[in-house]
C-alpha positions in Angstrom: 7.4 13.2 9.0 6.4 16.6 8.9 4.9 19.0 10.8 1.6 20.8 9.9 0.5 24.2 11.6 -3.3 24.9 11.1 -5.7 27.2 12.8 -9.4 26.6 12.7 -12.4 28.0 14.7 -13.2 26.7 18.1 -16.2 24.8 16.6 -14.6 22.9 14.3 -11.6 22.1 16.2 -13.7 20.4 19.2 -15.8 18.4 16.4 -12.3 17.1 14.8 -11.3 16.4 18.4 -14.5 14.3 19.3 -14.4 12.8 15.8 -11.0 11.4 16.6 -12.0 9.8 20.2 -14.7 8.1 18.4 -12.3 6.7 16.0 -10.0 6.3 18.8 -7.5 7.8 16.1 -5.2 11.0 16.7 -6.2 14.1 15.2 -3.6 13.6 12.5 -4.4 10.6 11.5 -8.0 11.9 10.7 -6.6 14.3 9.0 -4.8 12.4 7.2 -7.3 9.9 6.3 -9.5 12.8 5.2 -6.6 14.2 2.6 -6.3 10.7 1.2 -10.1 10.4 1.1 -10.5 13.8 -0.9 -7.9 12.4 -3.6 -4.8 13.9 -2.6 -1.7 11.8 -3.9 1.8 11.5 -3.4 3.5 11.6 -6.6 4.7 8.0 -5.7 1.1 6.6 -5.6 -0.3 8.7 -8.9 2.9 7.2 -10.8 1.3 3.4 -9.5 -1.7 4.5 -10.6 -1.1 5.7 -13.8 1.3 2.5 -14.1 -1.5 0.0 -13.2 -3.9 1.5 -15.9 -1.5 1.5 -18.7 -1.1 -2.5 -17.7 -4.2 -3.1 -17.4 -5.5 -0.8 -20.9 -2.8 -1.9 -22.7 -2.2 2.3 -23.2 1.6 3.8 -23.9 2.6 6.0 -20.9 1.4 9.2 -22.5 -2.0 7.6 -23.0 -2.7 6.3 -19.4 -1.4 10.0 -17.6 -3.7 11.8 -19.9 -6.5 8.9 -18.9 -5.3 9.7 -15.5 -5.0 13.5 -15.1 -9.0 13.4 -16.9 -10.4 10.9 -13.9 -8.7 12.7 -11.0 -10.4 15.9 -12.3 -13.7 14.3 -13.1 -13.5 12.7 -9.6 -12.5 16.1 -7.5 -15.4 17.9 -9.5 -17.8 15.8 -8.5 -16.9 15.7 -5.1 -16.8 19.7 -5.1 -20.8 19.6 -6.2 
């Protein structure tokens, strides 16, 4: 696993800390959590994805990554609103 070195202001470091104990999670795991939340993928899990959809649609390969590639970015601009 690797090993992530961040620096953030007091503020917001105490919140992520309290955040955590509420959870009773770590601090990475929240992180984590968060990442995954905001639509960050592993090249693993957007190959499943893109592989479920062309099942399920019934679309070649090139069809269902361009399908895709279109929702993630539709997704992360509304989220960025």
């Amino acid at each position: 696993m690797a090993r992530l070195t961040i620096t953030l202001p007091d503020p917001v470091h105490q919140a992520l800390k309290e955040a955590a104990a509420r959870r009773k999670t770590t601090i990475g795991a929240l992180i984590s959590e968060s990442i995954e939340h905001y639509g960050i993928k592993t090249e693993l899990t957007a190959a499943e994805i893109v592989a479920q959809a062309q099942a399920a649609a019934g679309l070649t390969e090139e069809q269902a990554l361009e399908l895709a590639v279109r929702e993630t970015r539709a997704a992360r601009a509304e989220r960025a609103r």
